[in-house]
C-alpha positions as YAML, in Angstrom:
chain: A
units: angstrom
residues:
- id: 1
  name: UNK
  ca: [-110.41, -70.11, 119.34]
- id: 2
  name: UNK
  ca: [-107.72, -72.62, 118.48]
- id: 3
  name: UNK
  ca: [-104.92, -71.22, 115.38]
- id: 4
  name: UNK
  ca: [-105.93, -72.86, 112.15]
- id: 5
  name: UNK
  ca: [-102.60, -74.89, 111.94]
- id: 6
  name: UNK
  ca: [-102.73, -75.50, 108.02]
- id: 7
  name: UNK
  ca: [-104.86, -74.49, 104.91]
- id: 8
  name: UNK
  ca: [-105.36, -76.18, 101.85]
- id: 9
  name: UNK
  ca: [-104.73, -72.94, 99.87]
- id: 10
  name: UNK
  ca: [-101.66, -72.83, 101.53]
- id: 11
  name: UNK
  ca: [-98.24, -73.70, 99.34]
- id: 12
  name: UNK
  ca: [-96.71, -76.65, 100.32]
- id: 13
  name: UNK
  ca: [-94.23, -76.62, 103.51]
- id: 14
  name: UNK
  ca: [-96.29, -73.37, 104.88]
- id: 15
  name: UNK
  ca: [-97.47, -75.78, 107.39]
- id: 16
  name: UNK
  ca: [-94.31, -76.59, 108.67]
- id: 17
  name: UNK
  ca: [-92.80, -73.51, 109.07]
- id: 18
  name: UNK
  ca: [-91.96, -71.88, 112.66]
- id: 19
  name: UNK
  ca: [-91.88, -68.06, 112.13]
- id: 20
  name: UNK
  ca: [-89.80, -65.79, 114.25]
- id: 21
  name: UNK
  ca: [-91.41, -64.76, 117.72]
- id: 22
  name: UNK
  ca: [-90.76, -60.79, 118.45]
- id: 23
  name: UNK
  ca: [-89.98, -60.03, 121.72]
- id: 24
  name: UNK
  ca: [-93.00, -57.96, 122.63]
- id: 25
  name: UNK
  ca: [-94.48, -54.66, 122.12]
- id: 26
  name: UNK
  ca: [-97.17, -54.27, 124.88]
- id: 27
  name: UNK
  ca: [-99.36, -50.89, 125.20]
- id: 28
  name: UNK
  ca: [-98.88, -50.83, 129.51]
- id: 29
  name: UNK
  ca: [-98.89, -47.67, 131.07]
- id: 30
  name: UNK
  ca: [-95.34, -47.05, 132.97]
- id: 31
  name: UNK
  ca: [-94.07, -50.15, 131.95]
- id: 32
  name: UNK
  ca: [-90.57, -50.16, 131.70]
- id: 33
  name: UNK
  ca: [-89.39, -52.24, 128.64]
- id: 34
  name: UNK
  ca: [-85.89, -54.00, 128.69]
- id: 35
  name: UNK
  ca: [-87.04, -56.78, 126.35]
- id: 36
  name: UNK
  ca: [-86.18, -56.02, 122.81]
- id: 37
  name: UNK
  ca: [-82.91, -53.96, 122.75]
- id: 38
  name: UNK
  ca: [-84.22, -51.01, 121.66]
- id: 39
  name: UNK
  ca: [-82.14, -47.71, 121.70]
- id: 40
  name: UNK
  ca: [-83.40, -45.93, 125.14]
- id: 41
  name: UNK
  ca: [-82.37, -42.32, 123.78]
- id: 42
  name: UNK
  ca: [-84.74, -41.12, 120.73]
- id: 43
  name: UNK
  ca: [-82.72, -40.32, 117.78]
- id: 44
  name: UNK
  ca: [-80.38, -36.78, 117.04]
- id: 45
  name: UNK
  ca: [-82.34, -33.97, 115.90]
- id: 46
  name: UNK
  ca: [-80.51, -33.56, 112.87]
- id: 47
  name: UNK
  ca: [-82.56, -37.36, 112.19]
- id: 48
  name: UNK
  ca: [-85.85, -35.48, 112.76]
- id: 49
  name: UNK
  ca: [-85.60, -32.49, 111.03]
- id: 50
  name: UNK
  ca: [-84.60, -34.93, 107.69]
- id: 51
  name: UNK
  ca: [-87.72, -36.40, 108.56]
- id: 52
  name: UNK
  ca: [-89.75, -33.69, 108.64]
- id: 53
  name: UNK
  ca: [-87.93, -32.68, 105.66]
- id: 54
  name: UNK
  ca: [-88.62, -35.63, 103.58]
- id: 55
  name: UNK
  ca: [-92.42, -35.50, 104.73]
- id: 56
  name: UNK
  ca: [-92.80, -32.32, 103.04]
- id: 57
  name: UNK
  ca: [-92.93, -33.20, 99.30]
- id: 58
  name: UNK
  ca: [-92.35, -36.03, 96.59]
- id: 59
  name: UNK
  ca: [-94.35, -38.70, 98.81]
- id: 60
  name: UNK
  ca: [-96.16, -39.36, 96.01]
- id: 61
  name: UNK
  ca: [-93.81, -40.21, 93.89]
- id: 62
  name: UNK
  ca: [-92.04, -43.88, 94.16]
- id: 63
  name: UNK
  ca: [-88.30, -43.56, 96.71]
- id: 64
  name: UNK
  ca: [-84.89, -43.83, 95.14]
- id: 65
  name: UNK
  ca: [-84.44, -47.47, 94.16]
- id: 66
  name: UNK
  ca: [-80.92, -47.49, 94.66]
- id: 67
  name: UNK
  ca: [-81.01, -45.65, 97.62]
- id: 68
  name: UNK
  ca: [-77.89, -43.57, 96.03]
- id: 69
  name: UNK
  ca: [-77.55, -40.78, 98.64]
- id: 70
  name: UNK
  ca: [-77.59, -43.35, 101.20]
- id: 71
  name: UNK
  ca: [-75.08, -45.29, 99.48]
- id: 72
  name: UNK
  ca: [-72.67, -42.77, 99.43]
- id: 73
  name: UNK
  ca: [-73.10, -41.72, 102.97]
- id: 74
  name: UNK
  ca: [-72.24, -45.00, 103.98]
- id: 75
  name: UNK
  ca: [-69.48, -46.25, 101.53]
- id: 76
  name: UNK
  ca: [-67.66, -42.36, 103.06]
- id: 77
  name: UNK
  ca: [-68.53, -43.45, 106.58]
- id: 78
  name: UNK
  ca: [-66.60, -47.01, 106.35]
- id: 79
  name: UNK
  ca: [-63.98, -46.27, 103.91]
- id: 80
  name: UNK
  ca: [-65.66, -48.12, 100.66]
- id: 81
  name: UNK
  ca: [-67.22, -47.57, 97.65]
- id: 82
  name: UNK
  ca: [-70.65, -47.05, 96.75]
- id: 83
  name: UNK
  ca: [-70.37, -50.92, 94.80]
- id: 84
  name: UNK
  ca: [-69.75, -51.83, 98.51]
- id: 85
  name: UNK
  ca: [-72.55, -51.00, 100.16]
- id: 86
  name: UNK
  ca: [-76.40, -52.78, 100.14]
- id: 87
  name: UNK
  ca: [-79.44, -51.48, 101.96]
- id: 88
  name: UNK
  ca: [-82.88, -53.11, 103.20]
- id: 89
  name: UNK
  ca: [-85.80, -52.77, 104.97]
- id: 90
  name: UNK
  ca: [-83.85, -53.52, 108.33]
- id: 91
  name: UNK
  ca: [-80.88, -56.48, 109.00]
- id: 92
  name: UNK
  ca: [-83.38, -59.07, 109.01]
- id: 93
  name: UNK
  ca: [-84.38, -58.27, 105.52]
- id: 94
  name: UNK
  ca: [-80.96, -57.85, 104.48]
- id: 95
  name: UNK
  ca: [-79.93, -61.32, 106.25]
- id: 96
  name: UNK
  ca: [-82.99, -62.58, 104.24]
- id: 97
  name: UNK
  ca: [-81.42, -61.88, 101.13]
- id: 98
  name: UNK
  ca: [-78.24, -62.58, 102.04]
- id: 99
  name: UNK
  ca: [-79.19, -66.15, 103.08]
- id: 100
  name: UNK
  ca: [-80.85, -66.72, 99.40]
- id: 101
  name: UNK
  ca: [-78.43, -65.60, 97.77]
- id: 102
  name: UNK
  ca: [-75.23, -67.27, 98.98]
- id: 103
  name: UNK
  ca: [-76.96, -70.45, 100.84]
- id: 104
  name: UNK
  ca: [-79.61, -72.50, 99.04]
- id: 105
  name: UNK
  ca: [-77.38, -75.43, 97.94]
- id: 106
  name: UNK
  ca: [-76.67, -78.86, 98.78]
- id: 107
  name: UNK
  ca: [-74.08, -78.63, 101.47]
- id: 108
  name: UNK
  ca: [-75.32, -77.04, 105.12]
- id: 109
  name: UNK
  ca: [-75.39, -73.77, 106.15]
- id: 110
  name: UNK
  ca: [-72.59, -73.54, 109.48]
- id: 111
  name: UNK
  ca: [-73.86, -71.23, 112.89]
- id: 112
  name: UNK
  ca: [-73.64, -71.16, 116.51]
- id: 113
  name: UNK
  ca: [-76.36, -73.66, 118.31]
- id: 114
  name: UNK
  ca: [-77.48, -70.54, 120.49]
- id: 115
  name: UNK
  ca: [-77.53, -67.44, 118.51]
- id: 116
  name: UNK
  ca: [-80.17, -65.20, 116.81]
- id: 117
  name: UNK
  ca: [-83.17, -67.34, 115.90]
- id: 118
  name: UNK
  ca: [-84.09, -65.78, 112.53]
- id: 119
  name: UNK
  ca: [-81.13, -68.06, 111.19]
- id: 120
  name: UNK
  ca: [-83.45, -71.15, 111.45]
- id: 121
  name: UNK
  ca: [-86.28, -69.39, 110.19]
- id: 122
  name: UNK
  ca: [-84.42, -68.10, 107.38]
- id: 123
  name: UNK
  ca: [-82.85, -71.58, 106.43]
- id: 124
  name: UNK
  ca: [-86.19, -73.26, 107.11]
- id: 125
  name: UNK
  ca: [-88.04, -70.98, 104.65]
- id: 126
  name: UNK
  ca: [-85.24, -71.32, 101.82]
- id: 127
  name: UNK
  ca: [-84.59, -74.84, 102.64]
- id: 128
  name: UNK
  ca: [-81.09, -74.56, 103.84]
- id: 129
  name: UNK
  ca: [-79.85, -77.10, 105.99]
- id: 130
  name: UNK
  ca: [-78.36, -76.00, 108.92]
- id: 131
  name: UNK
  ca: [-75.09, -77.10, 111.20]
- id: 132
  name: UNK
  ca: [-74.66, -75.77, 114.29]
- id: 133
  name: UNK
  ca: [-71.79, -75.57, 116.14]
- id: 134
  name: UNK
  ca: [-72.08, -75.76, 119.91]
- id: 135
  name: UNK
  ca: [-70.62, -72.72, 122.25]
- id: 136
  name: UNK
  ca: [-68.31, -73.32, 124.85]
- id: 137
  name: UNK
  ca: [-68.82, -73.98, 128.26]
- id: 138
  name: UNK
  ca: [-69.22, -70.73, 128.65]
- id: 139
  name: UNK
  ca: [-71.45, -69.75, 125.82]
- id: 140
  name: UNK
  ca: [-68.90, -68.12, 123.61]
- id: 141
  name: UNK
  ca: [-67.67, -68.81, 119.88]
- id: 142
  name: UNK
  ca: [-64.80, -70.98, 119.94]
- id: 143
  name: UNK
  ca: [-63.29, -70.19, 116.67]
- id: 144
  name: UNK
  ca: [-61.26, -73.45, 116.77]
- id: 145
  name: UNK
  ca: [-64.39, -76.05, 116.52]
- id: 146
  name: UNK
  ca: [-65.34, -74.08, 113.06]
- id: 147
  name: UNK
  ca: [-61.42, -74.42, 111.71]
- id: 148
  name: UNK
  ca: [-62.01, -77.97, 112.17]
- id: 149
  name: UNK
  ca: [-64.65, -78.62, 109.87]
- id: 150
  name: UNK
  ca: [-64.01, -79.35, 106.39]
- id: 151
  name: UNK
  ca: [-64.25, -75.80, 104.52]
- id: 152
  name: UNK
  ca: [-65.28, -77.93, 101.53]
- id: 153
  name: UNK
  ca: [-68.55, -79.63, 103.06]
- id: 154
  name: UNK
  ca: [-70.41, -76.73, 104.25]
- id: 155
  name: UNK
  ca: [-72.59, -73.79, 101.80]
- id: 156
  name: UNK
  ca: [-71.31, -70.66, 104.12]
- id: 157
  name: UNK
  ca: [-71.00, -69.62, 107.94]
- id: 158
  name: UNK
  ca: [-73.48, -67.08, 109.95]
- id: 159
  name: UNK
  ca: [-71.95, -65.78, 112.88]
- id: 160
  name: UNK
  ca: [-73.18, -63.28, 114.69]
- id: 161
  name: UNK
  ca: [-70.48, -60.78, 116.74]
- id: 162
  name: UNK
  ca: [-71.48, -59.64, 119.11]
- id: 163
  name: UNK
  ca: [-73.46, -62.31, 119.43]
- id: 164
  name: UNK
  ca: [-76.87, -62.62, 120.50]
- id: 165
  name: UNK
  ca: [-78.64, -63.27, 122.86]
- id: 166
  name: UNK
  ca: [-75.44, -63.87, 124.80]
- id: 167
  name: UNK
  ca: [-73.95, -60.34, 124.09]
- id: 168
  name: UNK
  ca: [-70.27, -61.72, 124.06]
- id: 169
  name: UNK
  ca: [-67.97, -61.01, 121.34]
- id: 170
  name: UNK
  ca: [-64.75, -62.37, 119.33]
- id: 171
  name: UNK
  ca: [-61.64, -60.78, 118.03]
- id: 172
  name: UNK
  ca: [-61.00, -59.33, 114.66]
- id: 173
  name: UNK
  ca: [-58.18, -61.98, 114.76]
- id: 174
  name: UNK
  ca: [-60.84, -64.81, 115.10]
- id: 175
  name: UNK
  ca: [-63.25, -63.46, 112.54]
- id: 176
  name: UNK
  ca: [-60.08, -63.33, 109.75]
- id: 177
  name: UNK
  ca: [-58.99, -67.17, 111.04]
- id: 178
  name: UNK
  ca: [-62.81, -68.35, 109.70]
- id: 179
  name: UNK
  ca: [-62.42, -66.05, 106.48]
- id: 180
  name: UNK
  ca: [-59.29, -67.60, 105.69]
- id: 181
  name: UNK
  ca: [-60.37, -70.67, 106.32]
- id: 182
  name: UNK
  ca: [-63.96, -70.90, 104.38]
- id: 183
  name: UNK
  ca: [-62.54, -68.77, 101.64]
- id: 184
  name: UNK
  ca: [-64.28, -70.50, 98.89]
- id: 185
  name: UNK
  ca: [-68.03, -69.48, 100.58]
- id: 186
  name: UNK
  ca: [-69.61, -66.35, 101.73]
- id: 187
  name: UNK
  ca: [-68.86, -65.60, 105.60]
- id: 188
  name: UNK
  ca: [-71.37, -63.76, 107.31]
- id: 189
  name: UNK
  ca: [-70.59, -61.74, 110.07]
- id: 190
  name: UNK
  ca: [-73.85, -60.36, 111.80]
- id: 191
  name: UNK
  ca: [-72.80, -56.81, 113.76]
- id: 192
  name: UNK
  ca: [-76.32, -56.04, 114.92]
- id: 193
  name: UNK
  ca: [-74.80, -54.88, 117.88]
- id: 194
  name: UNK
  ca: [-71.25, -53.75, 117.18]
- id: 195
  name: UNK
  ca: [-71.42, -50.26, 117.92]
- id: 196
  name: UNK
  ca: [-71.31, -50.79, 121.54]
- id: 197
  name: UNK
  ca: [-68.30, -52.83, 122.65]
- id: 198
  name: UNK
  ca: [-66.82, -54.74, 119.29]
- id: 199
  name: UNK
  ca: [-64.49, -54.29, 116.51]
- id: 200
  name: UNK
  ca: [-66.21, -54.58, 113.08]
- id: 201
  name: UNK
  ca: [-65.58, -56.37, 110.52]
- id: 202
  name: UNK
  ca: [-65.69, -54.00, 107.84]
- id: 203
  name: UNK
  ca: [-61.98, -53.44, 107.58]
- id: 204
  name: UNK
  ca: [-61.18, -56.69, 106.23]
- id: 205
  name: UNK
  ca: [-63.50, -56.29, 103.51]
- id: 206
  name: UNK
  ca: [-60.82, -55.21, 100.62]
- id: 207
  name: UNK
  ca: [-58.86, -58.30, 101.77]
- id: 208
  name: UNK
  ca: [-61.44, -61.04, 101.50]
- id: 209
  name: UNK
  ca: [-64.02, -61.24, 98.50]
- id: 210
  name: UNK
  ca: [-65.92, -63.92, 100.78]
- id: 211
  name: UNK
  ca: [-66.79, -61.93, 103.69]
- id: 212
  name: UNK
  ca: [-70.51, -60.14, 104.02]
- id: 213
  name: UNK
  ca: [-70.91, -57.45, 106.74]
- id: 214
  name: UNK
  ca: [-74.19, -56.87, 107.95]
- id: 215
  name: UNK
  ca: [-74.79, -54.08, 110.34]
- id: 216
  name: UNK
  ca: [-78.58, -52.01, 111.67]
- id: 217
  name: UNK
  ca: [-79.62, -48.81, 112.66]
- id: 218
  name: UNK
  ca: [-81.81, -50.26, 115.18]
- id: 219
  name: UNK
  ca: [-79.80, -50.47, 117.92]
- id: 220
  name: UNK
  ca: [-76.97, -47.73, 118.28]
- id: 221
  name: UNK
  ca: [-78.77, -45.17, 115.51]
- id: 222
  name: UNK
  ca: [-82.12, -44.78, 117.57]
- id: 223
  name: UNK
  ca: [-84.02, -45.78, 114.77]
- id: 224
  name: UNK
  ca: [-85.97, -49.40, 114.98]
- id: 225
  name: UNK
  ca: [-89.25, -48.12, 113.93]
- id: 226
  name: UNK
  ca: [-88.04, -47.03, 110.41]
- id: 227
  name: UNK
  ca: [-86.33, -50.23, 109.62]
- id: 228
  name: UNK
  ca: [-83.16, -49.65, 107.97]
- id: 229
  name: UNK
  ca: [-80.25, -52.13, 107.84]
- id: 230
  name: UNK
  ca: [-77.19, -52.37, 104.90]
- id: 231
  name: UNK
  ca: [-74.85, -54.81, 104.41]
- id: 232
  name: UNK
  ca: [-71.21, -54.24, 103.27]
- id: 233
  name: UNK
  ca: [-69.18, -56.38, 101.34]
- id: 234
  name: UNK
  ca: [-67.07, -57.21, 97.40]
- id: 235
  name: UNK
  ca: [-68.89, -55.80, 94.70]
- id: 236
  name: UNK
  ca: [-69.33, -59.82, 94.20]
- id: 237
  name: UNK
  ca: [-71.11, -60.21, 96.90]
- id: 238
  name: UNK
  ca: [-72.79, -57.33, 96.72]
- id: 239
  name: UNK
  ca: [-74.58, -57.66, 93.02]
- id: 240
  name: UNK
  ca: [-75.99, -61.14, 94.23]
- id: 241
  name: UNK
  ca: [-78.06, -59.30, 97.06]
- id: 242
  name: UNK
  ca: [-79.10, -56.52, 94.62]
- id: 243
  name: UNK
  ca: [-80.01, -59.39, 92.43]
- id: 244
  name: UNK
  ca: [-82.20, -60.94, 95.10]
- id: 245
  name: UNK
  ca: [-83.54, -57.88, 96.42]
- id: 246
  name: UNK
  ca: [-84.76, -56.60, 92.99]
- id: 247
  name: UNK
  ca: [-86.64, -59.87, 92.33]
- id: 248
  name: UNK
  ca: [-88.42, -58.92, 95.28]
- id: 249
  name: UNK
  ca: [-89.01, -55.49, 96.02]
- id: 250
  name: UNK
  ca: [-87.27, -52.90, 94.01]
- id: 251
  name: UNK
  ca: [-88.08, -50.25, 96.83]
- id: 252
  name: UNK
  ca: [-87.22, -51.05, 100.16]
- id: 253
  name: UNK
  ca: [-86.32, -47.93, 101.77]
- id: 254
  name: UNK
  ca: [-88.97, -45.47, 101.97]
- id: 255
  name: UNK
  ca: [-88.18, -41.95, 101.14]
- id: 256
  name: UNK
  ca: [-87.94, -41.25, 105.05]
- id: 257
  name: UNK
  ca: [-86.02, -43.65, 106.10]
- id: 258
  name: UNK
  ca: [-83.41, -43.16, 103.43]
- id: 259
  name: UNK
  ca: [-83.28, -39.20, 104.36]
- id: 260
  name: UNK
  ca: [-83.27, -40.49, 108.48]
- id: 261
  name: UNK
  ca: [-80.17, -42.87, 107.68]
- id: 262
  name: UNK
  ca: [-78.30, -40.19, 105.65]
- id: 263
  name: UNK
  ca: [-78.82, -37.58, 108.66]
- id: 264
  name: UNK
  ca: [-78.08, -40.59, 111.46]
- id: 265
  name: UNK
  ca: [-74.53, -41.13, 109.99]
- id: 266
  name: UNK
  ca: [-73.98, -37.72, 109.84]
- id: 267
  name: UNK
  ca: [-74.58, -36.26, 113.58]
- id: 268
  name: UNK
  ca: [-71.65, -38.53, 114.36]
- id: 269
  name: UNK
  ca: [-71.71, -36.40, 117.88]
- id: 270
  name: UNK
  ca: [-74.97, -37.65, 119.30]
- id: 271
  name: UNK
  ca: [-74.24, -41.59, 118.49]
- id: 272
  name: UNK
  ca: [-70.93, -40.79, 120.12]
- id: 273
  name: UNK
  ca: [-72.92, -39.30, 123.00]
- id: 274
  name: UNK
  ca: [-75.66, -42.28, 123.21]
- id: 275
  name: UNK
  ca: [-73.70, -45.14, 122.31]
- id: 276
  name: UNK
  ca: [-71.41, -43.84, 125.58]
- id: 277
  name: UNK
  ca: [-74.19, -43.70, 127.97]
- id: 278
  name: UNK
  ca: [-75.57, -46.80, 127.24]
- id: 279
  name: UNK
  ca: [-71.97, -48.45, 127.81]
- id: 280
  name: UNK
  ca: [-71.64, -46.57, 130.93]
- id: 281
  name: UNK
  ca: [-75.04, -47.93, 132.52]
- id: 282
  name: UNK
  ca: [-74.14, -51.04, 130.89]
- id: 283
  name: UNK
  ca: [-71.55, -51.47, 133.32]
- id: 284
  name: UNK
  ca: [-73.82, -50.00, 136.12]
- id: 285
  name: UNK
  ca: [-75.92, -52.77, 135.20]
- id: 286
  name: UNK
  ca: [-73.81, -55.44, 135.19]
- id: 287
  name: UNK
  ca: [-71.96, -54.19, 138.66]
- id: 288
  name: UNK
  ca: [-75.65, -54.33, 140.24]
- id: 289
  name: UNK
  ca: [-76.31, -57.68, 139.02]
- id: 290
  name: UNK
  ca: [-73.44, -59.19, 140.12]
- id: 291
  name: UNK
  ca: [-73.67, -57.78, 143.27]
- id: 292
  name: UNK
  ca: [-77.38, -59.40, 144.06]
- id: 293
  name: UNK
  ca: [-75.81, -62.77, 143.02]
- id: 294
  name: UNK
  ca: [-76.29, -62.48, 139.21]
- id: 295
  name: UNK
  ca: [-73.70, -64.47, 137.06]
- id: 296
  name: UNK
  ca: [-73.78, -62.02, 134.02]
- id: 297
  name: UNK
  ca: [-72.03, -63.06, 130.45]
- id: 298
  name: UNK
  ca: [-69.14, -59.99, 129.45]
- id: 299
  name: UNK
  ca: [-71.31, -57.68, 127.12]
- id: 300
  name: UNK
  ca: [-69.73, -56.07, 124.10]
- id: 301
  name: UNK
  ca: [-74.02, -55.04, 123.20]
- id: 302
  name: UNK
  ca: [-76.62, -52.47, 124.78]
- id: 303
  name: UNK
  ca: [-78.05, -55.71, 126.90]
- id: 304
  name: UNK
  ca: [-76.86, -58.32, 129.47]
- id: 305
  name: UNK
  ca: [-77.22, -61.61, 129.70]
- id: 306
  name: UNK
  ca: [-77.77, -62.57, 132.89]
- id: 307
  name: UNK
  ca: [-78.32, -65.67, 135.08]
- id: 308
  name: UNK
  ca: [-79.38, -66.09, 139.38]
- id: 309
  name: UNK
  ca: [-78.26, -69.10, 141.41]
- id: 310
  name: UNK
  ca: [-80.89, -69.60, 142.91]
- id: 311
  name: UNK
  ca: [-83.83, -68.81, 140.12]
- id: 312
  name: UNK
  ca: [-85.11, -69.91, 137.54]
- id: 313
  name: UNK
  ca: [-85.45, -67.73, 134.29]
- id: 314
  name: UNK
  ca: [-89.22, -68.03, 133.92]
- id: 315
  name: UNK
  ca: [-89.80, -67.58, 137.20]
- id: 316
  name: UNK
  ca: [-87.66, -64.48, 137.05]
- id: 317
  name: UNK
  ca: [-89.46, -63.11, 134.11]
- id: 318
  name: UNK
  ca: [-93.43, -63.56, 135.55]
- id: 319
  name: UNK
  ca: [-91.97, -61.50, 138.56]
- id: 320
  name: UNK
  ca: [-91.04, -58.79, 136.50]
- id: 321
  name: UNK
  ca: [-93.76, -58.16, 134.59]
- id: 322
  name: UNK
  ca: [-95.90, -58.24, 137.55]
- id: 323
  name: UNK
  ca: [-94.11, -55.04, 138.83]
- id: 324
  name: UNK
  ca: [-93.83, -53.88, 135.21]
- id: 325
  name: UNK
  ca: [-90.86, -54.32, 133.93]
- id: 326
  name: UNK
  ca: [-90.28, -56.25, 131.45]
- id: 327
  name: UNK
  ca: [-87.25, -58.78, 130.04]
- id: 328
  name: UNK
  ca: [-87.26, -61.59, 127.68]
- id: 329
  name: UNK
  ca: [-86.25, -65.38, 128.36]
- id: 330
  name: UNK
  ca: [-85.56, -68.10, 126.09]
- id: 331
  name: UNK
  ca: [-86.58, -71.67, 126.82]
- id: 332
  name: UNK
  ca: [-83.68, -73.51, 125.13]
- id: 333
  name: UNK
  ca: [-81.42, -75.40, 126.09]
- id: 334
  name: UNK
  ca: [-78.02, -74.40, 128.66]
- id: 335
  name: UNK
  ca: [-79.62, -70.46, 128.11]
- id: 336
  name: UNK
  ca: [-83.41, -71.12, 130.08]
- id: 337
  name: UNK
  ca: [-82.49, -69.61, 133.45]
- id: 338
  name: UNK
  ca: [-80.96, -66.66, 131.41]
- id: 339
  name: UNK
  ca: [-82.61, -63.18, 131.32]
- id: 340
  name: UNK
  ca: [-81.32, -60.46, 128.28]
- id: 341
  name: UNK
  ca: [-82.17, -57.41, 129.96]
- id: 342
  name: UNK
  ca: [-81.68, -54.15, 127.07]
- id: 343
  name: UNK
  ca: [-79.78, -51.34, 128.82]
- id: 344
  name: UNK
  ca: [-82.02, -48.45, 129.16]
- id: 345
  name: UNK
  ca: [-81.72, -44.65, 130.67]
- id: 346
  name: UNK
  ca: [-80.32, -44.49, 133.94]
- id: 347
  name: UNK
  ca: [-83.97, -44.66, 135.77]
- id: 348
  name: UNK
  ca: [-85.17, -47.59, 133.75]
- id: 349
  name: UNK
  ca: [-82.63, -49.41, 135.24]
- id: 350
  name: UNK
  ca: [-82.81, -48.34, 138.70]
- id: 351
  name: UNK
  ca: [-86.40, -49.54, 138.45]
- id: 352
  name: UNK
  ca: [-85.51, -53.07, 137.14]
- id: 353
  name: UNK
  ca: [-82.83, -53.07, 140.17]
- id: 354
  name: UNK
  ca: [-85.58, -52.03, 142.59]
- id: 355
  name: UNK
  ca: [-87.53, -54.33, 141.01]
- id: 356
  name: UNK
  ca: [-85.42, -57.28, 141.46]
- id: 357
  name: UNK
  ca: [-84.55, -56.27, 144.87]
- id: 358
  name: UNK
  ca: [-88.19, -56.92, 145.78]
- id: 359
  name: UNK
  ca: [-88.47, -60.21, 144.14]
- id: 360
  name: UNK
  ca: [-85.26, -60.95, 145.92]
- id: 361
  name: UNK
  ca: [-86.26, -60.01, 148.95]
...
């Protein structure tokens, strides 16, 4: 059956709008799944037994609103204040508000022409308008192409570090040139991936009002099926994404998740102990790659980006899945022959190798 492409009890604009594609979630048996950069280890048990925990009693009664325990935990674990801190139902939530809050005006929203998609989606749903600035040759963030655009003519800047899906990341010293340079709008610096190769943000934070962290437990905390992101930034910043967030859902973190985060920031052992595997095969990974005639971007995330001489990216892809393992592609512009592989345990990624060794065969 064809998709019904427009209704007329829709609102207007619904019509027009190009939602976010997941990467995807397939029920195969033995399929080994590189394709959304999901944590390979499953989280501490510290995280589990707060989940149990929390299961026990109160469910029927509504969460903590503000989240306070979680709060605290994570104003202690970056050096802030509780007035710092803001947590959603995952980044892309949190980005969500963040975007409403600081962006819907006249002047256009500045971000990377290859970076993560949700930006579009987000400024197409509020009505942003977007600039993009192109990468470099070779697909990183020149921080000089944004320090010559008028700070005055633009609403904000969305830049994603590492970013993604090219995994490559900029210097602290870059990220503080744009701050100082757009100090009159909020600066958004995405750190979906930071954990595993970059050098946050966060510090900066007490030196400029205009800069909005946002950071996930998806990735380096084991924990993308409970959906917990926060944001860290000046109490200024901070009060217009509690403002947003309240006139939309007062409780976004469910009981579980809240007790999961707290518990996930404190068995600062095991993300020590994850986070450093994954880096290690990372670099197994690459090494491999490279070696079968891979060109493969320098990764400061838990995935490569990675591109064959003589292959296409699609093509690539198909022959993946048909021996099960799977990877995701964009067809975009400069990034189509491109695969982002995730890093995953050390046998996951001999099988994509082995895998790839066939199809190269």
């Amino acid at each position: 059956k064809g998709k019904r492409v427009e209704s007329v009890f829709w609102s207007d604009g619904v019509a027009g709008l190009h939602p976010y594609v997941p990467g995807e979630q397939p029920q195969i048996a033995n399929l080994v799944k590189l394709n959304t950069n999901e944590n390979p280890f499953p989280p501490s048990e510290q995280v589990l037994a707060a989940i149990a925990a929390a299961a026990q009693s109160g469910l029927q009664r509504y969460p903590d609103p503000q989240s306070a325990d979680l709060l605290q935990a994570l104003a202690t674990y970056h050096g802030l204040e509780n007035g710092n801190v803001f947590v959603g139902n995952g980044s892309d939530e949190v980005l969500a508000h963040a975007f409403r809050a600081f962006y819907v005006k006249q002047k256009p929203l500045l971000m990377p022409d290859i970076s993560y998609s949700f930006y579009g989606v987000y400024a197409a749903l509020f009505g942003i308008q977007c600039q993009t600035v192109a990468l470099s040759a070779n697909l990183v963030v020149d921080v000089n192409d944004y320090l010559a655009i008028d700070a005055s003519s633009v609403a904000g800047v969305v830049i994603a570090n590492p970013n993604a899906p090219t995994g490559v990341a900029i210097s602290l010293a870059d990220i503080e040139r744009v701050l100082q340079h757009f100090g009159n709008v909020a600066v958004l610096i995405d750190e979906a991936y930071v954990d595993f190769g970059a050098e946050s943000a966060c510090k900066l934070i007490a030196k400029y009002p205009n800069l909005l962290v946002v950071q996930t437990l998806s990735k380096s905390r084991s924990l993308a099926g409970l959906r917990i992101g926060f944001a860290l930034g000046s109490a200024e910043l901070i009060d217009g994404l509690v403002r947003v967030k309240d006139s939309f859902n007062s409780y976004p973190l469910d009981k579980i998740a809240q007790a999961a985060a707290v518990a996930a920031f404190a068995d600062q052992a095991y993300f020590e102990q994850c986070r450093d595997a994954v880096v290690s095969e990372r670099e197994v990974v690459t090494a491999a790659l490279q070696a079968r005639g891979f060109t493969v971007l320098p990764s400061a995330t838990n995935f490569v980006f990675a591109s064959h001489r003589e292959h296409k990216g699609r093509d690539l892809l198909a022959a993946l899945r048909e021996r099960a393992v799977l990877v995701r592609q964009f067809e975009k512009p400069r990034i189509a022959d491109f695969l982002r592989i995730s890093i995953g345990t050390a046998a996951q990624n001999q099988a994509l190798i082995a895998a790839l060794d066939d199809i190269l065969a």
